[in-house]
Every structure is written in structure tokens, then in C-alpha cells.
C-alpha positions as CSV (number, residue, x, y, z in Angstrom):
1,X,42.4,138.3,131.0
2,X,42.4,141.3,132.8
3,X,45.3,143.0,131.0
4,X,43.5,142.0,127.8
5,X,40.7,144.0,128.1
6,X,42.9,147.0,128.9
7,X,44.5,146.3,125.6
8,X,40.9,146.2,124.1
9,X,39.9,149.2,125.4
10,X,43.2,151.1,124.6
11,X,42.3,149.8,121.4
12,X,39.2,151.5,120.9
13,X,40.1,154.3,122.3
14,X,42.2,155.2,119.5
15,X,39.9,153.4,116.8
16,X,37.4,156.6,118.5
17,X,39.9,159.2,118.2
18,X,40.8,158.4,114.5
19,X,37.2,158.2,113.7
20,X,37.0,161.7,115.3
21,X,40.1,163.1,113.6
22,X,38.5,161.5,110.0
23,X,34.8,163.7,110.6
24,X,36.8,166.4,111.7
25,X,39.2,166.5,108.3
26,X,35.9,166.2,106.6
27,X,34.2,169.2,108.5
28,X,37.3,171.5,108.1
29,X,37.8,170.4,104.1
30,X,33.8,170.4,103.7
31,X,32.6,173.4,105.7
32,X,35.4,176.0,106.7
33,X,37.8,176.2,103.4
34,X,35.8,178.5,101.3
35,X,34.2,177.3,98.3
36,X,36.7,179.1,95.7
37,X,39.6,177.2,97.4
38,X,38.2,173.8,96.9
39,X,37.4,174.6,92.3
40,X,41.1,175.4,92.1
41,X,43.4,173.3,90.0
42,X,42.7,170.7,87.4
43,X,39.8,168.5,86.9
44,X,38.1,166.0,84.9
45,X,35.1,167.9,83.0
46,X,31.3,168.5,84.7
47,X,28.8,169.4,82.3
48,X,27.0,171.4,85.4
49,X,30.4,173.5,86.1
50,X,32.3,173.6,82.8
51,X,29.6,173.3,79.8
52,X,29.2,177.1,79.7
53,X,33.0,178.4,79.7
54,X,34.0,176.1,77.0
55,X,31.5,176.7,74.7
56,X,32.1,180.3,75.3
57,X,35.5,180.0,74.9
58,X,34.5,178.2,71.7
59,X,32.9,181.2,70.7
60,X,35.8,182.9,71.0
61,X,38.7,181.0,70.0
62,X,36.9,178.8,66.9
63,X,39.3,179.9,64.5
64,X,42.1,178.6,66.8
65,X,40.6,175.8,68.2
66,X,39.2,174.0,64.7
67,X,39.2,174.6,61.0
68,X,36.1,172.2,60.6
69,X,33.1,174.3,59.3
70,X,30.1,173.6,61.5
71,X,31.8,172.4,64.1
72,X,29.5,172.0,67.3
73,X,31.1,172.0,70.5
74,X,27.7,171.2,71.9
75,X,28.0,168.0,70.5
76,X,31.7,167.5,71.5
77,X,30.6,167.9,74.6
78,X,27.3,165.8,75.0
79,X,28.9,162.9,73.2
80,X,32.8,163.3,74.3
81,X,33.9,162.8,70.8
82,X,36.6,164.4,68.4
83,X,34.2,164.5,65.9
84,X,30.4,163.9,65.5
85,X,30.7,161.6,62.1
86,X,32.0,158.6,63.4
87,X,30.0,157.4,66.1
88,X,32.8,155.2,67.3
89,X,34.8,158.1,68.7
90,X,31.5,158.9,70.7
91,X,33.0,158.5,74.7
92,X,36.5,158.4,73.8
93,X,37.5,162.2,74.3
94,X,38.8,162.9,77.7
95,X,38.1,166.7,78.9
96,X,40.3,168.6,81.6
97,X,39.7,171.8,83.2
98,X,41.7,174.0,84.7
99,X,40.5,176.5,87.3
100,X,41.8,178.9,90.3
101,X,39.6,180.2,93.0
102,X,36.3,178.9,91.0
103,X,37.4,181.1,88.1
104,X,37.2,179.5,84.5
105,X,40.9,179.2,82.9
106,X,40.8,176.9,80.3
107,X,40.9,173.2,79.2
108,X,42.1,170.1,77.4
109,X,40.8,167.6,75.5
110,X,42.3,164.5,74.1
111,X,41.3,161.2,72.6
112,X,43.2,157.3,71.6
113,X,44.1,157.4,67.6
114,X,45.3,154.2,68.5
115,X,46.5,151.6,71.5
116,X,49.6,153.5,71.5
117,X,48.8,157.2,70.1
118,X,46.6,159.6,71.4
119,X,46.4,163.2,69.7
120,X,45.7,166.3,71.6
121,X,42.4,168.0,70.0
122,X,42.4,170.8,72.2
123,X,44.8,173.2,74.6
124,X,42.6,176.5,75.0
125,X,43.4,179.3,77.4
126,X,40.7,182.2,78.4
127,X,41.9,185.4,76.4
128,X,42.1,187.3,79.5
129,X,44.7,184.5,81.2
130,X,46.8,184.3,79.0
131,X,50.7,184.7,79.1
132,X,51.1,183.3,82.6
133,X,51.5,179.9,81.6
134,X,48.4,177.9,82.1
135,X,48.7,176.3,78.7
136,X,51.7,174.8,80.1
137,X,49.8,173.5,82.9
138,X,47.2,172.4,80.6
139,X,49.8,170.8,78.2
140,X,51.4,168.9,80.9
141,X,48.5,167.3,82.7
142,X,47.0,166.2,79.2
143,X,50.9,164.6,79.1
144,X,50.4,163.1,82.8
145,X,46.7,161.9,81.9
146,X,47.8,160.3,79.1
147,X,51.2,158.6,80.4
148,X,48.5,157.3,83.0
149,X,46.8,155.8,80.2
150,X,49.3,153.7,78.7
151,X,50.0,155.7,75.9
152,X,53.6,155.8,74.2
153,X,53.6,158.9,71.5
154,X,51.0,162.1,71.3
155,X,50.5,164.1,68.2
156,X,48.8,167.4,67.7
157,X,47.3,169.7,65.2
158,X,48.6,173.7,65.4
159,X,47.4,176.7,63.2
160,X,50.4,178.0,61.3
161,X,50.1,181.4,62.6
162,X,50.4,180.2,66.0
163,X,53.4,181.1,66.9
164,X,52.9,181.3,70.7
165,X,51.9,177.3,70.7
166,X,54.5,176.3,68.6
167,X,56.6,177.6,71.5
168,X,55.3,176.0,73.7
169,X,55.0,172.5,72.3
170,X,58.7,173.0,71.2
171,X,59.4,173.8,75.1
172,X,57.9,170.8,76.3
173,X,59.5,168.6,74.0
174,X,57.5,168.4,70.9
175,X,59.0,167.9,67.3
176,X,57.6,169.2,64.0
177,X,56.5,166.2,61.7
178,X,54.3,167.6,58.9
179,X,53.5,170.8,57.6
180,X,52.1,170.3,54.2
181,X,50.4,173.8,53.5
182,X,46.8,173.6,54.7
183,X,47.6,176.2,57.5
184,X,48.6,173.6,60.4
185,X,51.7,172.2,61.4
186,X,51.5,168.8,63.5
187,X,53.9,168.2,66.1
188,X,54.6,165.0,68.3
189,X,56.3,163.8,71.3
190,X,57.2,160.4,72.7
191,X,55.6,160.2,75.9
């Protein structure tokens, strides 16, 4: 009996110290790595944090980002849909952010055509970032995110005079499938 409560005690002992080793990872990740080091990389989209820079970027990009007159990224946003006609898109766009040290560098956004297709709304970099290959970072987490999801193919929409995306989407793997003359060419990719 005796040499069980040793055991017991040994026992807690360590169950203290990784309780103490668990608060103190939480102190040093909570408290003593600066703020600007815990926004970096990618994230899922918070209103609070990321409602501003997108709609700004909006602002700046719209010709790039949609050909859809009155297009409200407002709405996009409050309802996470591709489109604010069909209420049964309304939830079913998935936003990603991308960020380093707090700083705003751009975002995805995505959403099911199908159980097998999704289709890449958006891949939009902040002006100033550009040309040090975010959008590739952006491209391929929107590619992980939806892998994650079960989905098999992703299509996209690009402006003709795009040239720089086209690149890119050809990099990563993408294929041309339609260009009929409206001023986009769609691409897709089996995922």
C-alpha cells in the first residue's frame, strides 16, 4: 500500500507540473508575444477585424473584383452570399483573410456550385502588396479550404485583361475552359 501512494503522489506531481506548463504556454502566447505577431497569417473572416479593409479594397479593385452593377459588398458580407438575389446562397460563401503583423493583405472568398464544385468568387490583394506573392498564398489556402471540404473541381471567373491572374492560376495548375467574349475567361482545376 505504501509504495502505492508513492506512485499516487508521483502521479500528481506531474499531473501539477503539466497543468503549470499548460497556464504558462497560455501566459507566454496570451501576454508576452506582441499583439501584431498573433493577426499574422490566414484566417477565417471577423466582421469586427476585416469588414473595413474589404470593403475598402472593394472600393478600390470593383472593376477587378466584379462586373455586376450595384454590387454591394456590404451585403456579401452581412449575408455571406455570392450574390444578394437568391436567398439560398445566403451563408454559403466562405471568406479568408490574410494578414502579417496585424496589417490588412487581402482575402478570399469562395462558395459550393455544387456537392462537387465550388467556384472561387474572389482572390484580392491590397494594391500596395502586391507582386510578392500573397495571391498565391491566397489561391492556395482557398485550394486547402476547399480540398477540406470535400470538393473535387474549382472554377473561377478572370477579367480578360488580367494578365497577372491568368498567370497565376496557370501556375497553380488551372486550365482555360471558356472565354466567350464578355471580357472574362474561366479557368478550372481538379482539386
Amino acid at each position: 500500500m505504501h509504495q502505492y501512494h508513492k506512485r499516487l503522489i508521483t502521479i500528481g506531481s506531474i499531473a501539477i507540473l503539466l497543468g503549470m506548463l499548460g497556464t504558462l504556454t497560455y501566459y507566454y502566447q496570451s501576454y508576452l508575444i506582441p499583439v501584431s505577431v498573433q493577426s499574422t497569417g490566414l484566417s477565417d473572416y471577423d466582421p469586427t477585424r476585416d469588414r473595413t479593409d474589404i470593403i475598402k479594397l472593394f472600393e478600390t479593385d470593383r472593376y477587378l473584383l466584379t462586373n455586376t452593377p450595384g454590387y454591394s459588398p456590404e451585403h456579401m458580407l452581412d449575408t455571406r452570399s455570392p450574390n444578394k438575389y437568391n436567398p439560398a446562397w445566403f451563408g454559403k460563401l466562405r471568406l479568408r483573410v490574410l494578414r502579417e503583423d496585424g496589417k490588412f493583405i487581402g482575402f478570399t472568398g469562395f462558395y459550393p456550385r455544387n456537392f462537387y464544385l465550388a467556384w472561387l468568387l474572389f482572390v484580392a490583394v491590397d494594391p500596395a502588396m502586391r507582386g510578392k506573392k500573397y495571391g498565391e498564398v491566397l489561391v492556395n489556402d482557398a485550394l486547402d479550404q476547399m480540398r477540406k471540404l470535400g470538393y473535387k473541381e474549382v472554377g473561377l471567373d478572370v477579367r480578360v485583361s488580367n494578365e497577372r491572374a491568368q498567370k497565376l492560376y496557370k501556375r497553380l495548375g488551372f486550365t482555360e475552359f471558356s472565354n466567350e467574349g464578355d471580357g472574362f475567361i474561366q479557368f478550372s482545376k481538379t482539386l
